[in-house]
ROSE-4610 file (N, C-alpha, C; in Angstrom, 1 decimal, always signed):
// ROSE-4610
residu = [X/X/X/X/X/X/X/X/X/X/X/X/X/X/X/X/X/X/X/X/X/X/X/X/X/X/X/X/X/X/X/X/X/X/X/X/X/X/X/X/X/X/X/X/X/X/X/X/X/X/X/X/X/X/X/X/X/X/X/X/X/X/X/X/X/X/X/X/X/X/X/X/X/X/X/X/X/X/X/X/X/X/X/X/X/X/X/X/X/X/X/X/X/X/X/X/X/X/X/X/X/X/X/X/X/X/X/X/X/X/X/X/X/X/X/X/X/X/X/X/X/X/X/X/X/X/X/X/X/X/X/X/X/X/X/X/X/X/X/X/X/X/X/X/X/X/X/X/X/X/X/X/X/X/X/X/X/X/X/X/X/X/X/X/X/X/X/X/X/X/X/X/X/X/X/X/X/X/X/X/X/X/X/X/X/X/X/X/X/X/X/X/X/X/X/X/X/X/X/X/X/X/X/X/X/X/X/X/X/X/X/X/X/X/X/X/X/X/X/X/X/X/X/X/X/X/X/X/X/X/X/X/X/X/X/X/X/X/X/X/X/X/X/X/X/X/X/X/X/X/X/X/X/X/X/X/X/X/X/X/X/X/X/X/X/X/X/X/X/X/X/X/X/X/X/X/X/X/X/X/X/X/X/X/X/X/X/X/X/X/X/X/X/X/X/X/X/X/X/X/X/X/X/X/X/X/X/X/X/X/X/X/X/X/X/X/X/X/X/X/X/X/X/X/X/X/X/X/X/X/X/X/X/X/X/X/X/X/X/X/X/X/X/X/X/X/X/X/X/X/X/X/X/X/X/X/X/X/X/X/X/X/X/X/X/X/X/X/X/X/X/X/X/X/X/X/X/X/X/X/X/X/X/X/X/X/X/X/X/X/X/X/X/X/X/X/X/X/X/X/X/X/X/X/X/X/X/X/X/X/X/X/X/X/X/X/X/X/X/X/X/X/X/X/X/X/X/X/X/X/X/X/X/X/X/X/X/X/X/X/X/X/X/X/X/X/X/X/X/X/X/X/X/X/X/X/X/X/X/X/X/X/X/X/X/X/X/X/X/X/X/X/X/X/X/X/X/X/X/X/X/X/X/X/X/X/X/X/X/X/X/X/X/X/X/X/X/X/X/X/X/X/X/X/X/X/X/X/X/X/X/X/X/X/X/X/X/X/X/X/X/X/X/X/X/X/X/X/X/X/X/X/X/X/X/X/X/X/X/X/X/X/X/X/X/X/X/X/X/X/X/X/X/X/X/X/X/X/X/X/X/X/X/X/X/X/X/X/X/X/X/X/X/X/X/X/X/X/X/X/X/X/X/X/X/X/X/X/X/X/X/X/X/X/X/X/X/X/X/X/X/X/X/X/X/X/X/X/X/X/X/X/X/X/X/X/X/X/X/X/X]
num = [1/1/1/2/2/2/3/3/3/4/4/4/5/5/5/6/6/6/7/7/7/8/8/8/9/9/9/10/10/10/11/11/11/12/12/12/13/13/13/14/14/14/15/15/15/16/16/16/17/17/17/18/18/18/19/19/19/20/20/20/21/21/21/22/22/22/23/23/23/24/24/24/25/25/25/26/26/26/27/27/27/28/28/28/29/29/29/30/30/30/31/31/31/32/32/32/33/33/33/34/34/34/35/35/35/36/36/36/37/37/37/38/38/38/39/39/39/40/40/40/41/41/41/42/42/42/43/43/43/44/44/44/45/45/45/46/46/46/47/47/47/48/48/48/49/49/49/50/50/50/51/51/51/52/52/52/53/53/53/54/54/54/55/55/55/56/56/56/57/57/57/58/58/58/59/59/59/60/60/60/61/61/61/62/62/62/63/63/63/64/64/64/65/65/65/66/66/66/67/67/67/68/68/68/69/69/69/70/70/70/71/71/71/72/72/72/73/73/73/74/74/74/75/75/75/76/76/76/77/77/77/78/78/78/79/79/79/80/80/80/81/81/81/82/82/82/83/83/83/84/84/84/85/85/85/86/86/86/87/87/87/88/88/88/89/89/89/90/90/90/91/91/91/92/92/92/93/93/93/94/94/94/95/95/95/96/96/96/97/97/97/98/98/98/99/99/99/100/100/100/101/101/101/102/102/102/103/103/103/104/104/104/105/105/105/106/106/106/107/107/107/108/108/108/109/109/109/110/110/110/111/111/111/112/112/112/113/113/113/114/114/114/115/115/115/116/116/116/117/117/117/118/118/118/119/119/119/120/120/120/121/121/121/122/122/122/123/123/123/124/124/124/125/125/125/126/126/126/127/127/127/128/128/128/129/129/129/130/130/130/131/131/131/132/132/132/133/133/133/134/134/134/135/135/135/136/136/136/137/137/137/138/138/138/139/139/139/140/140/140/141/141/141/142/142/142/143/143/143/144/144/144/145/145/145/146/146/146/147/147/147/148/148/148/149/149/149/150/150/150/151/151/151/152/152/152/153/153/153/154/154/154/155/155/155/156/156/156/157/157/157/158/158/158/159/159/159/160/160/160/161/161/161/162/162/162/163/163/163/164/164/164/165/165/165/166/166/166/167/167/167/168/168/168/169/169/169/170/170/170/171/171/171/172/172/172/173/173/173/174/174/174/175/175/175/176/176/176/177/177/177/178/178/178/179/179/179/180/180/180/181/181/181/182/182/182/183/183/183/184/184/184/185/185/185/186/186/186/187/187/187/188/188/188/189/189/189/190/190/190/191/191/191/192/192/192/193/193/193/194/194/194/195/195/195/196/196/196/197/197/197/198/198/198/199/199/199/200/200/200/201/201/201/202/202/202/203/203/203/204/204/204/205/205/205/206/206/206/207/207/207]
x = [-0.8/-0.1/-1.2/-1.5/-1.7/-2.1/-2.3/-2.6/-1.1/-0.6/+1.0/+1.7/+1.9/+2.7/+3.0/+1.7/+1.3/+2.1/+1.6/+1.9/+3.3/+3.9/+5.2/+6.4/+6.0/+6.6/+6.1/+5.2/+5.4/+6.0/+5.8/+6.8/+8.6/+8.8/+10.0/+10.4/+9.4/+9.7/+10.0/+9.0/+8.9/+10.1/+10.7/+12.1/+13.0/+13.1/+14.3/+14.6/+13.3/+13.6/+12.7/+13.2/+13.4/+11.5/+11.0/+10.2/+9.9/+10.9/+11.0/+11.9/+12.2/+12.9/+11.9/+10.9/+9.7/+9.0/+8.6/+8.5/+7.2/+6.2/+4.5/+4.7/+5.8/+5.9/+5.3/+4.8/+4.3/+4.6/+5.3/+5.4/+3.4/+3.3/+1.7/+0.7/-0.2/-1.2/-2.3/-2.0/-3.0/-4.3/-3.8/-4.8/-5.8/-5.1/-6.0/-7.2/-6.5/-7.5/-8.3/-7.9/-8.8/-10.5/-10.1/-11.3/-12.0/-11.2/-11.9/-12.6/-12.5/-12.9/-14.1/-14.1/-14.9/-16.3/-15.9/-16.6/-18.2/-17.9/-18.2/-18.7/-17.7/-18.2/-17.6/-18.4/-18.1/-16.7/-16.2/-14.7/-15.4/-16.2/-16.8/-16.9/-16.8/-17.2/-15.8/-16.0/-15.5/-14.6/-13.5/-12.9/-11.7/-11.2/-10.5/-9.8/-8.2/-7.2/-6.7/-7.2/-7.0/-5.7/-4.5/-3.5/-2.9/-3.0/-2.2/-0.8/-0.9/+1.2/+1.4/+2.5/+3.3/+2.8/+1.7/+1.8/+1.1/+1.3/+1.2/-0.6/-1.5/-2.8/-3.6/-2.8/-3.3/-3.0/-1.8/-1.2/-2.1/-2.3/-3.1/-4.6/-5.2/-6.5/-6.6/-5.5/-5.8/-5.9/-4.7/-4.6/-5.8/-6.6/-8.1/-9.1/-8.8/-9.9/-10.7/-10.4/-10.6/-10.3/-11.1/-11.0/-11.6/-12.1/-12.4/-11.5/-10.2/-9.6/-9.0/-8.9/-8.5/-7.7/-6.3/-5.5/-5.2/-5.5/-5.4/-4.5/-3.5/-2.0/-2.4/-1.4/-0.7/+0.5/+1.2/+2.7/+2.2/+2.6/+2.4/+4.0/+5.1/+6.0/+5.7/+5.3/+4.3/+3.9/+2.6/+1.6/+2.8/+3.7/+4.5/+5.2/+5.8/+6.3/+5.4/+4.3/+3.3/+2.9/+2.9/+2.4/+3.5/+4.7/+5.8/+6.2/+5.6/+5.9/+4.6/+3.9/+2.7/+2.5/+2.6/+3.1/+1.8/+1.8/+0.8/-0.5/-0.4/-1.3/-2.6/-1.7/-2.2/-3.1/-3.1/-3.7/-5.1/-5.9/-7.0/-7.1/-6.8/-6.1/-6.2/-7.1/-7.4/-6.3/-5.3/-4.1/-4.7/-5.2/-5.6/-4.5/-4.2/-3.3/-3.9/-4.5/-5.0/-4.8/-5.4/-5.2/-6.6/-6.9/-8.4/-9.0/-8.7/-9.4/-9.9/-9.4/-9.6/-10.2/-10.4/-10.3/-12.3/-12.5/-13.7/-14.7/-15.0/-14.9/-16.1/-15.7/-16.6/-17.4/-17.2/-17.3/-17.6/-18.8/-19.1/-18.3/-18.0/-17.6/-18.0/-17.5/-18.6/-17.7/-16.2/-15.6/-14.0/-14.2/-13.0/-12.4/-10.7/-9.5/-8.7/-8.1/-7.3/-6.7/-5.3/-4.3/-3.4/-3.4/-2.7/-2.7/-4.0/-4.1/-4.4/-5.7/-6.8/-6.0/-5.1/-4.6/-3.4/-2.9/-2.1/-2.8/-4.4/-5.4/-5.4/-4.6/-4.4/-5.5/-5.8/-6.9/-8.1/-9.1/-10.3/-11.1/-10.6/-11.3/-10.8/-9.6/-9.4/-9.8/-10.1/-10.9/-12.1/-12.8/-14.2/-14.3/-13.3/-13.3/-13.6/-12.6/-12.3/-13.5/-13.9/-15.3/-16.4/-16.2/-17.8/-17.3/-15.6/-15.3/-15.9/-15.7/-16.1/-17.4/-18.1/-19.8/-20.2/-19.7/-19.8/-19.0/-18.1/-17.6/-18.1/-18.8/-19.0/-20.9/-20.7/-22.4/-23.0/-24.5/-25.1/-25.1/-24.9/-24.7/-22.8/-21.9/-21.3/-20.0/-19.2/-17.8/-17.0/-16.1/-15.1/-14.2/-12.7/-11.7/-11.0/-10.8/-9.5/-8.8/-7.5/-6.6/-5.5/-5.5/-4.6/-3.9/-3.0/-2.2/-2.8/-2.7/-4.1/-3.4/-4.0/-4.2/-3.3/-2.2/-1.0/+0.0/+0.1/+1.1/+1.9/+2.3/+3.4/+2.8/+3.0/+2.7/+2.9/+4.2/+4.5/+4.6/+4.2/+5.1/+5.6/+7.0/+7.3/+7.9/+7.9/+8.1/+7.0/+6.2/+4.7/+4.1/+3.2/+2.2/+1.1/+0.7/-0.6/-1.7/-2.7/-4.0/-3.9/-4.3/-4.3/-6.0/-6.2/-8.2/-7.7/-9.1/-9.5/-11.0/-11.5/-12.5/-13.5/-14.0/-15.0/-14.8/-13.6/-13.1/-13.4/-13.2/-13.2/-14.2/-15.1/-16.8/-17.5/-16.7/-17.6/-16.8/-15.8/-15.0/-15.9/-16.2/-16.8/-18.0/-18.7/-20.3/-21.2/-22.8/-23.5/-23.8/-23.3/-23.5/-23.1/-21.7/-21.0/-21.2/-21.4/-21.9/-20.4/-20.3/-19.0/-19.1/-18.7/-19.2/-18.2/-16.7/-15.9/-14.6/-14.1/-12.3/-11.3/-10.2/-8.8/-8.7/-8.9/-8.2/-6.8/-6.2/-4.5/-3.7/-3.1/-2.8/-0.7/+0.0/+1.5/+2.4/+2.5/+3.2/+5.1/+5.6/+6.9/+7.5/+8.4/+8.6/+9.8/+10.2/+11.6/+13.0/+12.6/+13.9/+13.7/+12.7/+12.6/+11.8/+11.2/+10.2/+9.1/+8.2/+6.9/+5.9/+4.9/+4.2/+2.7/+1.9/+0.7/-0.7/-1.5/-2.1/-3.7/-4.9/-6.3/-6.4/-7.2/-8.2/-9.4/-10.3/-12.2/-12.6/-13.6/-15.1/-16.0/-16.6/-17.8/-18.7/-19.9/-20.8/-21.8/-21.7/-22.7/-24.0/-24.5/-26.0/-26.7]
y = [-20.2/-20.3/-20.6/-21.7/-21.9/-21.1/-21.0/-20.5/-21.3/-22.0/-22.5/-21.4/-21.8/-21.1/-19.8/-19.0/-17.4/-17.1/-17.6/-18.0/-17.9/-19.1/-18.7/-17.8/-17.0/-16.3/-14.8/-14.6/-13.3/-13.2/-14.3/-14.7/-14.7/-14.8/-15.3/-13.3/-12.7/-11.1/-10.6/-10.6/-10.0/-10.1/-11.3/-11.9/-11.3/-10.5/-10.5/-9.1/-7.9/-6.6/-5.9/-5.1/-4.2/-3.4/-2.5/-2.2/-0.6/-0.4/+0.8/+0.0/-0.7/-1.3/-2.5/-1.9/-3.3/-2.2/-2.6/-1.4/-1.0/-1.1/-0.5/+0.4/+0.2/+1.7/+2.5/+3.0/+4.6/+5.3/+6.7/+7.2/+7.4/+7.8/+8.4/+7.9/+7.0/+6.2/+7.2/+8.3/+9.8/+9.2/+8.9/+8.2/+7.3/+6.4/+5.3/+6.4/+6.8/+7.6/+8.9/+9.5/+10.5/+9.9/+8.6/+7.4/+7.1/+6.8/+6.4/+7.8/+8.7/+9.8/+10.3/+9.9/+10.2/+9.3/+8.2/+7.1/+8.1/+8.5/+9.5/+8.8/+7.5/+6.7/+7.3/+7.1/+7.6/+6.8/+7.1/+6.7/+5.0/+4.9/+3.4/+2.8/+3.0/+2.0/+1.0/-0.3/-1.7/-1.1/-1.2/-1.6/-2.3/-3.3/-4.1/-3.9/-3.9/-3.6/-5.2/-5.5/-6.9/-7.0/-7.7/-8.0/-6.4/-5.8/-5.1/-4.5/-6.3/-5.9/-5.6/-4.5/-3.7/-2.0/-1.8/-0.7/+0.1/+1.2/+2.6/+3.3/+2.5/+3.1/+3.2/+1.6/+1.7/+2.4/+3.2/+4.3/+5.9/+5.6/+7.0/+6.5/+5.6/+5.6/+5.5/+5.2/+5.5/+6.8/+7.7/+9.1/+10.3/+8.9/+9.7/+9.3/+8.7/+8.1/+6.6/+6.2/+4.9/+4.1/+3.4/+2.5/+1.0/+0.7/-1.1/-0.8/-1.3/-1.4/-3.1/-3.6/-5.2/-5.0/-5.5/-5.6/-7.3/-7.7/-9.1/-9.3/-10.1/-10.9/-11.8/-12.4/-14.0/-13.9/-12.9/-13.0/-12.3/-13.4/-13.2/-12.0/-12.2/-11.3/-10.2/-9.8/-7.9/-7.3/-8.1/-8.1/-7.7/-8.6/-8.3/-7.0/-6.6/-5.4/-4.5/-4.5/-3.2/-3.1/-3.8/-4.1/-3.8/-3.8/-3.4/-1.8/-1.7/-0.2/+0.9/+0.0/+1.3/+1.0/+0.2/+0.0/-0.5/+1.1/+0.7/+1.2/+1.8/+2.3/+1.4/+0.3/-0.7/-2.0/-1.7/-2.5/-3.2/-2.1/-2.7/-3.0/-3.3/-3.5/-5.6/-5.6/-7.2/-7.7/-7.9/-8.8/-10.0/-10.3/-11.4/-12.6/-13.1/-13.9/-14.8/-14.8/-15.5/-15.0/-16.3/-16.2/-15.6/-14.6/-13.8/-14.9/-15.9/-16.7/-17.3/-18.0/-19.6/-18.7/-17.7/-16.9/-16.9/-17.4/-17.7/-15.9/-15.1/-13.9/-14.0/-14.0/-14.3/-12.8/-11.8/-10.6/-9.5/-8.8/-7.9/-6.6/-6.1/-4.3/-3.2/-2.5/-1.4/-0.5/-1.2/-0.8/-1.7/-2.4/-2.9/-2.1/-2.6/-1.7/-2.5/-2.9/-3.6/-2.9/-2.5/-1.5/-2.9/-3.1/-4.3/-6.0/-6.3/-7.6/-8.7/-7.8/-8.5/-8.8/-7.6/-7.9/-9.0/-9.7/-10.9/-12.2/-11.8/-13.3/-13.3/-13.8/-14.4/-15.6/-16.3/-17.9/-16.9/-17.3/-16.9/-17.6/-18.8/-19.4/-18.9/-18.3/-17.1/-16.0/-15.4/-14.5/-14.6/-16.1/-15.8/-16.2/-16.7/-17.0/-15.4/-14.7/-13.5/-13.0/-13.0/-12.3/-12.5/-13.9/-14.6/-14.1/-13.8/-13.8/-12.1/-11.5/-9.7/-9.6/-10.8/-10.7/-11.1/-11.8/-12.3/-11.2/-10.7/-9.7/-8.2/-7.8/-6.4/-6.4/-5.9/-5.4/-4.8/-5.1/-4.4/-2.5/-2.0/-0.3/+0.1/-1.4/-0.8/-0.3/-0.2/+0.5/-0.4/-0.3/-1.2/-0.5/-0.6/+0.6/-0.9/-0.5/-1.4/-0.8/-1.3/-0.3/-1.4/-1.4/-2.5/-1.7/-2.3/-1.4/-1.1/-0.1/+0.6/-0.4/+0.1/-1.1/-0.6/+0.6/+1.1/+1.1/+0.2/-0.2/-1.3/-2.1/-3.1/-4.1/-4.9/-6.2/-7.2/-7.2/-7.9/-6.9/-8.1/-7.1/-8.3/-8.0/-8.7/-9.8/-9.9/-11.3/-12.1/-11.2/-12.5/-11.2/-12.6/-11.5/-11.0/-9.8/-9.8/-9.0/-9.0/-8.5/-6.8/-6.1/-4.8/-4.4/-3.5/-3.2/-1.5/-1.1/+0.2/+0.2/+1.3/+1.0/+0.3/+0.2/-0.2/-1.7/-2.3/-3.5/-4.2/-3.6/-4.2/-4.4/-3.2/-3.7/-4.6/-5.0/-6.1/-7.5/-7.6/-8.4/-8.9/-7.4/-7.8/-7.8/-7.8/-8.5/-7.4/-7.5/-6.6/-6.0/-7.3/-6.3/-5.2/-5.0/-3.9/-2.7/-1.7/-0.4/+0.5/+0.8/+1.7/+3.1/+3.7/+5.1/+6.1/+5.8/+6.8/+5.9/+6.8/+6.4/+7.5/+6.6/+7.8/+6.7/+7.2/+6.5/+6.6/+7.4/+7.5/+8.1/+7.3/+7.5/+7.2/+7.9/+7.5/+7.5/+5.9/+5.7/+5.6/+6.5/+6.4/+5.3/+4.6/+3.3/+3.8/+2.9/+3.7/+3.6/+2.6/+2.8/+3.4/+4.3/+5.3/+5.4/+4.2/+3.8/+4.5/+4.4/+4.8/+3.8/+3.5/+2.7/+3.2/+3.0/+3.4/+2.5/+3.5/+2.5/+3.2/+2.5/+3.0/+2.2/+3.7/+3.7/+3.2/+2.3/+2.4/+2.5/+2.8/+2.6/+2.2/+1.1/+0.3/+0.6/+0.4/+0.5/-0.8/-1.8/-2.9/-2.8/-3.1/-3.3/-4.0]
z = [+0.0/+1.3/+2.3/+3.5/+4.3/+5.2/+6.6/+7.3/+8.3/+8.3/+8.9/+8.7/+7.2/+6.3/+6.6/+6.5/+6.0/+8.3/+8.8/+10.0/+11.0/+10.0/+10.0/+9.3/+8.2/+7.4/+8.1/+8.6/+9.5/+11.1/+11.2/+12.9/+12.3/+11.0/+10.8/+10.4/+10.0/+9.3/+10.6/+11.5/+13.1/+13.8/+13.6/+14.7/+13.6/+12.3/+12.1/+11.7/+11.7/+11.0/+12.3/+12.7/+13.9/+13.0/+14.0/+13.8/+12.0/+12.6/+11.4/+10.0/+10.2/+9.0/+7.7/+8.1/+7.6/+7.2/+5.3/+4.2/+4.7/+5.1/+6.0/+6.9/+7.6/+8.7/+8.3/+9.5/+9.1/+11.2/+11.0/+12.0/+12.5/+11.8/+12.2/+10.7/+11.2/+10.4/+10.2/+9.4/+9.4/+8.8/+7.3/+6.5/+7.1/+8.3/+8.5/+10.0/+10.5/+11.5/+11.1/+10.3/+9.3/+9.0/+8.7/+7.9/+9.8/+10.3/+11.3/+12.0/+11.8/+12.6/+11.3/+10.3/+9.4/+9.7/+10.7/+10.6/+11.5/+12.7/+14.0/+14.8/+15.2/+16.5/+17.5/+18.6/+20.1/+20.4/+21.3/+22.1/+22.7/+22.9/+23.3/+22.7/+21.4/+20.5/+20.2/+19.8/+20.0/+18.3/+18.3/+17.3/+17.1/+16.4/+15.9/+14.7/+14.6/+13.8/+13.4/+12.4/+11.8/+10.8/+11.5/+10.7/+11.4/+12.4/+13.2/+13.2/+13.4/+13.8/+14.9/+14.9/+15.5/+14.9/+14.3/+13.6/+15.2/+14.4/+15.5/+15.4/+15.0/+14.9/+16.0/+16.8/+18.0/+19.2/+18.9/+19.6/+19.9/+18.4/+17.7/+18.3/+18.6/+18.7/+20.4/+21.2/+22.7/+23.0/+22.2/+22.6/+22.4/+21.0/+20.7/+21.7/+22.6/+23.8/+23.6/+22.5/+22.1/+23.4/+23.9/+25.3/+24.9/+23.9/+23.4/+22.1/+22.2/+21.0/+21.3/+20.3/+19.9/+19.0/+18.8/+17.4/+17.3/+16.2/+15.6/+14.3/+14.9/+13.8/+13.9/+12.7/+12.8/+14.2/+13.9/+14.3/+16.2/+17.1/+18.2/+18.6/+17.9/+18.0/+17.6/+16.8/+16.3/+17.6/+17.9/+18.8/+20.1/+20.7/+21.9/+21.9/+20.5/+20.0/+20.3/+20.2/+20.1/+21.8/+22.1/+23.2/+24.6/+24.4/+25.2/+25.1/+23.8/+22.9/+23.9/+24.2/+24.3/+26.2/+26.2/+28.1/+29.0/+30.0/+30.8/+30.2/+29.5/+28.4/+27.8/+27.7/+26.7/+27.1/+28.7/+29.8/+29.4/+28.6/+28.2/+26.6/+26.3/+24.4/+24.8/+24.2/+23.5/+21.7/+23.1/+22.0/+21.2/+19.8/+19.6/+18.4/+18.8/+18.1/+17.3/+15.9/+15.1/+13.6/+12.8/+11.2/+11.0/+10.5/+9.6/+9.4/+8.3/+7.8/+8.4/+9.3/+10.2/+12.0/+12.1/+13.4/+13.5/+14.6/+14.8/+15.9/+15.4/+16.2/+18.3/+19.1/+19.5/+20.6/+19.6/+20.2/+19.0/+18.7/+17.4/+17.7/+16.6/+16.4/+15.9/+16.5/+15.6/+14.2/+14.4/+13.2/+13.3/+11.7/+11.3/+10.6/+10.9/+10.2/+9.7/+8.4/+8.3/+7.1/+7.5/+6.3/+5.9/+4.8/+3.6/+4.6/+4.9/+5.1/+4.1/+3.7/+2.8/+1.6/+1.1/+0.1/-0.5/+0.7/+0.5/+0.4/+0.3/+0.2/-1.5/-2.0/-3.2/-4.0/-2.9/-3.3/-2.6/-4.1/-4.0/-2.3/-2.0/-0.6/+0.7/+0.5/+1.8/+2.0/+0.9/+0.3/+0.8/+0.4/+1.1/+2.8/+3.4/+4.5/+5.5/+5.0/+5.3/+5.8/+4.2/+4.1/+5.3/+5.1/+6.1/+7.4/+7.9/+9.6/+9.5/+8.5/+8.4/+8.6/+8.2/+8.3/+9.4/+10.5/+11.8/+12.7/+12.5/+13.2/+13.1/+12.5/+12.3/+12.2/+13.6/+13.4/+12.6/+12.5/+11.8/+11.8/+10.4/+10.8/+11.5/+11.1/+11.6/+10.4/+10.5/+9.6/+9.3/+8.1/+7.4/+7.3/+7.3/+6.6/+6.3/+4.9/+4.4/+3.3/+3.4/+2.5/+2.3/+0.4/-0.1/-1.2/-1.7/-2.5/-3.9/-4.3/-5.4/-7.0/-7.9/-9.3/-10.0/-9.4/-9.9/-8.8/-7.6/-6.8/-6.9/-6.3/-6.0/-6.4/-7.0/-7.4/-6.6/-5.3/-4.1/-2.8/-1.5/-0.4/+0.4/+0.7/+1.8/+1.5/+0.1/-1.2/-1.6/-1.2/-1.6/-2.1/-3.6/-3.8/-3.3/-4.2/-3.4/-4.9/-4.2/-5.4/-5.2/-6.0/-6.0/-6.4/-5.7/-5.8/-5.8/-7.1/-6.2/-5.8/-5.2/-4.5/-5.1/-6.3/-6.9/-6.8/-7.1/-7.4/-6.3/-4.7/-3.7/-3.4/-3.0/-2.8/-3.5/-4.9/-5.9/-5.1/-4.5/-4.0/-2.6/-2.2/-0.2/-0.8/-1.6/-1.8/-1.4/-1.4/-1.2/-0.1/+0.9/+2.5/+2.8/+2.1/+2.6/+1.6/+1.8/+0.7/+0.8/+0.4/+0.0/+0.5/+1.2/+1.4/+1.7/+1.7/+1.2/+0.7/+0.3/+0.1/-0.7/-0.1/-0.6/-2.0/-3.2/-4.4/-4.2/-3.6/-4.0/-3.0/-1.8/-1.2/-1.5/-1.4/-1.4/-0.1/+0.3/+1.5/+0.8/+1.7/+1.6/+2.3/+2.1/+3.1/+3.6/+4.6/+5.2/+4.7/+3.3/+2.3/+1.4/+0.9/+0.0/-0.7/-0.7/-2.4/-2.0/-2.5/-2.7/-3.1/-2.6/-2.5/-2.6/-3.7/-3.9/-3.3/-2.1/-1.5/-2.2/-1.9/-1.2/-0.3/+0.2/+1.3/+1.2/+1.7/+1.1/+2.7/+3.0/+4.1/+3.7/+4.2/+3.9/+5.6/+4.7/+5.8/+5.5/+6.8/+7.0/+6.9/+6.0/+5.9/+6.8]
């Protein structure tokens, strides 16, 4: 799938399933801020929620004092969602409307988040695209959280497939810069029609 494609198939999810009706909900992203609080960056520190959405992390991380937060989609409809949802709140929040792959970063962080992005890059050359924008975006010494569905979860989401990692699998995936330094092997997201969905958590740390 394209970067059109991949493009227009989440602008088409966004315009047609309300926010709690789209299987990734989560009321409260515990898992994903647990990792970030594990990370022990200051409230200043620059972080970026890659492949975002509409999700509620960035809710959780203003109320933590987070004041440089960035969330980056494809789907400019998520992003407006999230963004109407959190108000005047959200004044300083860098909306970025771009594809991972093709997204040129022109600003470093001191920690990337991305809960089931990575794992719909199917073609090994998105994969490395990814990679190289993760290597240009993320300072030296700085933090990784990514979380795809574990090597005993869903085979699809959303109707597309996607690859399944556990932690070992991914670090050989993101190459030697990134070192591995914690993760949830087994996390169980309930979705909001009932299933259950087996995710990991990893943290990498930039060399």
């Amino acid at each position: 799938m394209n970067d059109v494609d991949r493009q227009a198939h989440w602008q088409s999810v966004y315009a047609t399933k309300a926010e709690r009706e789209v299987s990734w909900f989560q009321e409260n992203p515990a898992p994903s801020l647990d990792l970030v609080a594990e990370a022990g960056i200051s409230t200043d520190a620059r972080i970026i929620d890659v492949g975002g959405g509409a999700s509620r992390l960035v809710d959780g991380l203003l109320e933590r004092g987070f004041n440089q937060v960035a969330v980056l989609d494809l789907s400019a409809k998520a992003l407006e969602e999230a963004k109407t949802r959190i108000g005047r709140r959200g004044d300083g929040v860098a909306w970025i409307v771009a594809d991972v792959t093709t997204w040129n970063p022109s600003d470093t962080y001191d920690l990337w988040h991305d809960r089931a992005a990575f794992h719909f890059l199917t073609n090994p050359a998105d994969r490395d695209a990814y990679i190289a924008c993760l290597k240009k975006a993320v300072r030296p010494a700085g933090h990784v959280i990514i979380a795809t569905f574990a090597p005993d979860g869903p085979e699809k989401c959303s109707g597309l497939p996607i690859v399944r990692y556990d932690p070992e699998a991914l670090a050989a995936t993101l190459g030697p810069t990134f070192e591995l330094v914690g993760s949830r092997r087994r996390h169980d997201h309930l979705t909001p029609g009932g299933n259950t969905q087996r995710f990991q958590f990893s943290r990498f740390l930039r060399r």
